[in-house]
C-alpha positions as CSV (number, residue, x, y, z in Angstrom):
1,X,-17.7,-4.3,-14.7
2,X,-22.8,-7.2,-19.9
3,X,-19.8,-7.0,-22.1
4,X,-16.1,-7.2,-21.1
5,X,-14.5,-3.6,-20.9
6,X,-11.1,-4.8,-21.3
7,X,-9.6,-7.8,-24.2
8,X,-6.6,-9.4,-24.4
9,X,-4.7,-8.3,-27.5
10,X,-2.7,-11.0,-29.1
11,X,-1.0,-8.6,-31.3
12,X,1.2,-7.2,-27.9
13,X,4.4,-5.0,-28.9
14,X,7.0,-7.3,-29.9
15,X,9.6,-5.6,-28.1
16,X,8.8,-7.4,-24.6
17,X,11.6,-9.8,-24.5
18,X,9.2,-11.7,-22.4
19,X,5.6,-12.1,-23.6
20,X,3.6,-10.2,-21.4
21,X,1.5,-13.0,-19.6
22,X,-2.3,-13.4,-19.9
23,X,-3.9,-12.2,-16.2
24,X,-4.9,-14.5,-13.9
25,X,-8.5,-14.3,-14.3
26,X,-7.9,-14.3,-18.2
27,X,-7.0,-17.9,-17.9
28,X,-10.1,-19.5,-17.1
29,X,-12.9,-17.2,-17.0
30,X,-15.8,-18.4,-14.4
31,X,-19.1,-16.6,-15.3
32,X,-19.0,-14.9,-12.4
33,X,-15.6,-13.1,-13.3
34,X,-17.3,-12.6,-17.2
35,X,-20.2,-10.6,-15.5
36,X,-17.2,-8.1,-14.0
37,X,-16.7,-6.0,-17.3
38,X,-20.0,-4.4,-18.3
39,X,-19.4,-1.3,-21.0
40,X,-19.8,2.0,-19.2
41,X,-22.7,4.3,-19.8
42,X,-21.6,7.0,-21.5
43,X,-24.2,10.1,-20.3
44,X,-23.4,11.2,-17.0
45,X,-25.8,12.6,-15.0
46,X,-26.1,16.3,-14.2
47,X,-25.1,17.2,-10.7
48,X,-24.1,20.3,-8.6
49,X,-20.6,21.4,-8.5
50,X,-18.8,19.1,-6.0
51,X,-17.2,20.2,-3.0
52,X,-13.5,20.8,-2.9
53,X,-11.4,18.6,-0.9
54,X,-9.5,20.9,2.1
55,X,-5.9,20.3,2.0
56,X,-5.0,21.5,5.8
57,X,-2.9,20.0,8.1
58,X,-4.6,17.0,9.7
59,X,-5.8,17.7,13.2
60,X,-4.5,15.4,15.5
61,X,-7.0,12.4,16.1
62,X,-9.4,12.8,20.1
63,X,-8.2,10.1,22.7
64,X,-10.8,6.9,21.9
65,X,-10.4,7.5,18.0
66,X,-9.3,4.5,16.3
67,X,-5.8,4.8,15.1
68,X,-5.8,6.4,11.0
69,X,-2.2,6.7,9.1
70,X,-3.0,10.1,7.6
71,X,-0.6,11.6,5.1
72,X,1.0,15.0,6.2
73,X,0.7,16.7,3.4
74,X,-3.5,16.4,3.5
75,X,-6.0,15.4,5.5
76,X,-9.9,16.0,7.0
77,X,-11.3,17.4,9.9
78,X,-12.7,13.9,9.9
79,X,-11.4,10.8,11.1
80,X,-12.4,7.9,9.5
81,X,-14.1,5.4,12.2
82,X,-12.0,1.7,11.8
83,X,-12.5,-1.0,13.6
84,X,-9.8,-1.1,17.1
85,X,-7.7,-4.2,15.4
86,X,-7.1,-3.1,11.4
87,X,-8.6,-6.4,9.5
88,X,-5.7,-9.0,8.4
89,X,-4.7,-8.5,5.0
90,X,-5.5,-12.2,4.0
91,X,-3.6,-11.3,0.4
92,X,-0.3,-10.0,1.7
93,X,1.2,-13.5,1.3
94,X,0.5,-13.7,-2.7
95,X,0.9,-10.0,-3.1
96,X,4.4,-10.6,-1.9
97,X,5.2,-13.8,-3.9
98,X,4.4,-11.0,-6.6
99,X,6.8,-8.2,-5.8
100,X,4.7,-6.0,-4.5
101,X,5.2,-4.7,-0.8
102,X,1.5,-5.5,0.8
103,X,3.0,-2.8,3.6
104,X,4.0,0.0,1.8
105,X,2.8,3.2,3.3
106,X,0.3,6.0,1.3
107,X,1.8,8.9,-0.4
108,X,-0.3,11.9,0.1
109,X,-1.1,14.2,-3.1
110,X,0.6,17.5,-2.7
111,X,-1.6,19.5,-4.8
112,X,-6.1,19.3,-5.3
113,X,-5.0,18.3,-8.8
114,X,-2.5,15.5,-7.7
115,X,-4.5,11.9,-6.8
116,X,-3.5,10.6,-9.8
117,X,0.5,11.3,-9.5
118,X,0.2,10.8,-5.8
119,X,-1.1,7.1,-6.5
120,X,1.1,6.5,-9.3
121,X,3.9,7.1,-6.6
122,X,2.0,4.5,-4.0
123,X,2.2,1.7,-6.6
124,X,5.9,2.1,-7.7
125,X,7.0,2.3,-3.7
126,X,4.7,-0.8,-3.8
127,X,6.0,-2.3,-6.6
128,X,9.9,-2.8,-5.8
129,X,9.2,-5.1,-2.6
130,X,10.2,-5.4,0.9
131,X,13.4,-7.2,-0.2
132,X,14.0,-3.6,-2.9
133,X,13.9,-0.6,0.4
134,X,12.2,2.3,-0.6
135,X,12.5,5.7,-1.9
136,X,11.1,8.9,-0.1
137,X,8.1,10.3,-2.0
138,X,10.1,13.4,-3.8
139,X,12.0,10.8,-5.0
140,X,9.1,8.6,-6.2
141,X,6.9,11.1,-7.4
142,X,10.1,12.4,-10.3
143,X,10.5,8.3,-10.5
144,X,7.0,8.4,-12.0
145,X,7.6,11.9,-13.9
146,X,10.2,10.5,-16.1
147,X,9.1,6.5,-16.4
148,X,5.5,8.5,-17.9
149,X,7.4,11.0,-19.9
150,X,9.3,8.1,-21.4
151,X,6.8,6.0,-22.5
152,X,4.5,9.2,-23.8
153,X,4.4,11.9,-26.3
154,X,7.3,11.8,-29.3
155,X,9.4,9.3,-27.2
156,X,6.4,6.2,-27.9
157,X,7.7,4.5,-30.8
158,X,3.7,3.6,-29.9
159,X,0.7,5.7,-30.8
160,X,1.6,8.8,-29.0
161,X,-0.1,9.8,-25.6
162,X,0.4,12.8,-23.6
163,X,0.6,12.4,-20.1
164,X,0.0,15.6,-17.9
165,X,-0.5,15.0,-14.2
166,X,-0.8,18.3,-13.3
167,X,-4.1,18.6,-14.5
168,X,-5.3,15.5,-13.1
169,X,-5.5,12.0,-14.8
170,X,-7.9,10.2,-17.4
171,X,-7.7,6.1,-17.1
172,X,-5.6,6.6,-20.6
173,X,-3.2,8.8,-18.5
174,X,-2.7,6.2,-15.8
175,X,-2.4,3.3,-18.0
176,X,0.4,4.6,-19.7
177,X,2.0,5.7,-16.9
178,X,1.6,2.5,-15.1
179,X,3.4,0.7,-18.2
180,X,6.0,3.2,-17.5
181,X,6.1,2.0,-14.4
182,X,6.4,-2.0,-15.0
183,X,3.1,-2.4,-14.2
184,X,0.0,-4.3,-16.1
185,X,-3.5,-3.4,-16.5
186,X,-4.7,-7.0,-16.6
187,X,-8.5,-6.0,-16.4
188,X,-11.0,-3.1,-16.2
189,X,-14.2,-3.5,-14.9
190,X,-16.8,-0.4,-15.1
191,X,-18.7,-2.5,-12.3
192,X,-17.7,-3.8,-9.1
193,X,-18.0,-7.7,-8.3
194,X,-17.0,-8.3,-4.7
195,X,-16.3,-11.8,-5.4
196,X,-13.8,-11.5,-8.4
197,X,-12.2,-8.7,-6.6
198,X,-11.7,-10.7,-4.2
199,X,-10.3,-13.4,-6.1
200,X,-8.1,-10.8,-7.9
201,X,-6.6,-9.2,-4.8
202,X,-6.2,-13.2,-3.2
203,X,-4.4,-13.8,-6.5
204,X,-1.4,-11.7,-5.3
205,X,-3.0,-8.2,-7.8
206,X,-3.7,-4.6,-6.5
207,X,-6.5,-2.5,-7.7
208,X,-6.6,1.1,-8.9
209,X,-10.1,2.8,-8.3
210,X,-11.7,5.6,-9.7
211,X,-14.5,6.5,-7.3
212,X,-16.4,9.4,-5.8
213,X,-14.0,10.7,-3.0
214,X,-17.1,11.5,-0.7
215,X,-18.7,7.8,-1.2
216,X,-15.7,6.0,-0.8
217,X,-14.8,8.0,2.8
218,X,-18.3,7.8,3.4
219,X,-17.9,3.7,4.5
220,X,-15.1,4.8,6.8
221,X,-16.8,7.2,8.7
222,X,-19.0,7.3,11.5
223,X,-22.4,8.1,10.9
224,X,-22.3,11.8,12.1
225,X,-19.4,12.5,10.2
226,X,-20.3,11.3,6.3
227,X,-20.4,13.9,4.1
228,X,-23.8,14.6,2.0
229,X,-23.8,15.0,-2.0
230,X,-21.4,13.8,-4.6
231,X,-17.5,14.7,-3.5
232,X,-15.1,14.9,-6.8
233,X,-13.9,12.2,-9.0
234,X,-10.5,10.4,-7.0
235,X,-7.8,8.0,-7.9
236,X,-7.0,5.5,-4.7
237,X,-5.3,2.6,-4.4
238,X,-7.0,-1.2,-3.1
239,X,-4.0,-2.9,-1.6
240,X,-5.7,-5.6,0.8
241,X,-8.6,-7.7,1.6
242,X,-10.4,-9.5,4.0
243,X,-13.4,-11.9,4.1
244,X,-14.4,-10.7,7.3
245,X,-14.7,-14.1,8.8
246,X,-17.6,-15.4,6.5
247,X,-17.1,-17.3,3.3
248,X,-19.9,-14.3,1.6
249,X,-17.9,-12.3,0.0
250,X,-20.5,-9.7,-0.1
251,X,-19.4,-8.4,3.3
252,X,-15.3,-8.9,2.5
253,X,-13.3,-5.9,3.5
254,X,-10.6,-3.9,0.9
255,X,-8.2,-1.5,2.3
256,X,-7.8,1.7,0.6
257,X,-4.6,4.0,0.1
258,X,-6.2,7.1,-0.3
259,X,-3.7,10.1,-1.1
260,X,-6.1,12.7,0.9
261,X,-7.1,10.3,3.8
262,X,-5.0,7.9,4.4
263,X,-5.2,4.4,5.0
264,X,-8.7,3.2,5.9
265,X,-10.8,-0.2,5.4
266,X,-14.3,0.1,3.5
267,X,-17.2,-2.6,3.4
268,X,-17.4,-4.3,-0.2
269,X,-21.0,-2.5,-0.7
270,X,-19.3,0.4,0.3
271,X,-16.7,-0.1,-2.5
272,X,-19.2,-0.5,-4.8
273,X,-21.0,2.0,-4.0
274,X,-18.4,4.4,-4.2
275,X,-17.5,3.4,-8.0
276,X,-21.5,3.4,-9.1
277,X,-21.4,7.5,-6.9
278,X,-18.4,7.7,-9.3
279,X,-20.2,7.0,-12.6
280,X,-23.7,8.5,-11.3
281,X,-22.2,12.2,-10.4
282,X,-19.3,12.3,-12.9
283,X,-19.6,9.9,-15.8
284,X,-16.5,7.9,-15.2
285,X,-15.8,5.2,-12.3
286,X,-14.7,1.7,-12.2
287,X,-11.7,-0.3,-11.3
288,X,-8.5,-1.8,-12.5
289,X,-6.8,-4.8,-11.6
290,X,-2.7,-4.9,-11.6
291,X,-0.1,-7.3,-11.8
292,X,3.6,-6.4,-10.6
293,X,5.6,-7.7,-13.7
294,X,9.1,-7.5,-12.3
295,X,10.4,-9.4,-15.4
296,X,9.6,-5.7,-17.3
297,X,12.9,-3.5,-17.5
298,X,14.3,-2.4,-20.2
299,X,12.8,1.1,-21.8
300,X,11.5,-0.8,-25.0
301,X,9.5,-2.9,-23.1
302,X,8.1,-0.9,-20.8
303,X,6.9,1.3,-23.6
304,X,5.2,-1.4,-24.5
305,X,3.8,-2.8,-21.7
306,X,2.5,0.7,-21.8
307,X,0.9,0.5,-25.1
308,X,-0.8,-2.8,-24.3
309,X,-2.4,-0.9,-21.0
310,X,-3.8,1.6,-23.4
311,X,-5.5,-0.7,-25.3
312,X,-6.6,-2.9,-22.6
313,X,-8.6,0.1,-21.3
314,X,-9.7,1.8,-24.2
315,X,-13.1,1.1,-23.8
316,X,-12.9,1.9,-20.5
317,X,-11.3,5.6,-20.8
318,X,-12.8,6.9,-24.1
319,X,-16.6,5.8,-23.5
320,X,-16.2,8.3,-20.5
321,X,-14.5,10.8,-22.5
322,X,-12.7,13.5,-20.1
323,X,-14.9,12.3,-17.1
324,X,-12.3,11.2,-15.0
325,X,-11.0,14.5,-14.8
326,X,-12.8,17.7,-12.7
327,X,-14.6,20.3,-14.3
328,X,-11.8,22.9,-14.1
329,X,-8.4,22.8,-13.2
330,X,-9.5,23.6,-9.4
331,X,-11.6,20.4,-9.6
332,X,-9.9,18.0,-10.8
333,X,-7.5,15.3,-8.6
């Protein structure tokens, strides 16, 4: 997302008893999939303080309202607008072959400070499979607390990297933590392509996003109800896709696990939108694509798997310096 954010190391840790496989779109690049990665720009523009996300109780959706799956923990006064029938996740299939459980349901954050842990516990529920049950989100959220702890800090036998969710999370932070978690960064693009994130999700992958949390609920919303300015800098998860019943995939639909709103389907131009809003109003935005790798268990090689994320989006994190994280500790998600 004209350069390629993220590059395949050959020099991965050795301690993988499996070699961590190349991605799928690292195989065979098409030049459509090379004009994903584009280096981020590093000056962000000046902007008003965002608005603060409320974290109140949800209020219970008005007869006619299309059916949301809202976490309890958070919420809007809004409901987002879908469509009666929720699209047909046309990756489910793949996504299971994978590993991953294309049903699993959001975890909300329980904190303004907490999109980044709250997502990191959506992708490890995700992660273990329909065939694997699950684990309630307490459970999941220390599950992530002690994989990250494990592969940061004085317990890498990598470079050392502190992860502190508390305070929100830099793309450094969640690669790490998602090597923790068995789970590889295969690409990083600072632009959005709907057509090789298509191919990525139809390839059995999720996506991580780091967008503006006003533009992304923006393309679920009704009209009346967007919200105007820049909202604050937000970790959600892409977990399906549809291609809307055209073969453009300029008007393909992703479904987004959003720790404050839910579940809720956004337009491809709204996705992209949402990433540039992102970039634009807080200097850091873009997405990552992830692969499931069940055959990563053991501590050693999860510690590495996390050490090969880290590189694999260094360009991505450090050209945006502390972007991805609010202003101040009352900002940040």
């Amino acid at each position: 997302m004209t350069r390629i954010v993220t590059t395949v190391f050959n020099s991965a840790p050795q301690a993988l008893s499996k070699p961590i496989q190349p991605a799928v779109l690292k195989d065979a690049r098409t030049p459509l999939e090379t004009s994903l990665a584009r280096p981020v720009n590093s000056s962000a523009l000046a902007t008003p303080r965002p608005e603060r996300d409320t974290f109140q109780d949800t209020k219970p959706a008005a007869k006619g309202v299309p059916r949301l799956s809202v976490p309890d923990a958070t919420g809007t006064s809004e409901l987002p607008f879908l469509r009666d029938l929720a699209p047909e996740n046309e990756a489910a299939q793949a996504q299971a072959d994978k590993g991953w459980a294309p049903t699993a349901s959001v975890i909300a954050q329980n904190s303004d400070t907490g999109c980044g842990e709250a997502t990191l516990a959506f992708l490890s529920r995700a992660s273990r499979s329909v065939t694997k049950g699950t684990l309630c989100e307490k459970q999941e959220r220390e599950t992530v607390r002690e994989r990250a702890s494990q592969v940061s800090g004085a317990r890498s036998v990598h470079a050392p990297v502190d992860v502190n969710l508390d305070d929100g999370a830099t793309p450094t932070e969640m690669a790490t933590a998602l090597g923790g978690l068995g789970i590889e960064v295969t690409d990083g693009f600072a632009d959005f392509d709907a057509a090789a994130m298509s191919q990525v999700m139809k390839a059995g992958q999720f996506g991580l996003a780091l967008v503006d949390a006003n533009a992304i609920l923006n393309g679920a919303l009704a009209p009346e109800q967007r919200r105007n300015g820049p909202g604050q800098l937000h970790w959600v998860t892409i977990d399906g896709v549809n291609s809307n019943g055209t073969a453009d995939t300029s008007d393909d639909l992703f479904r987004v696990k959003d720790p404050v709103n839910g579940e809720y389907w956004v337009s491809a131009r709204d996705l992209e939108s949402a990433v540039q809003a992102g970039k634009e109003h807080h200097g850091s935005g873009g997405i990552f694509a992830l692969e499931n790798r069940t055959d990563v268990g053991g501590q050693k090689e999860r510690d590495a798997l996390a050490h090969l994320n880290r590189e694999r989006t260094a360009s991505f994190a450090d050209g945006n310096g502390v972007g991805s994280k609010r202003l101040s500790l009352g900002e940040s998600s």
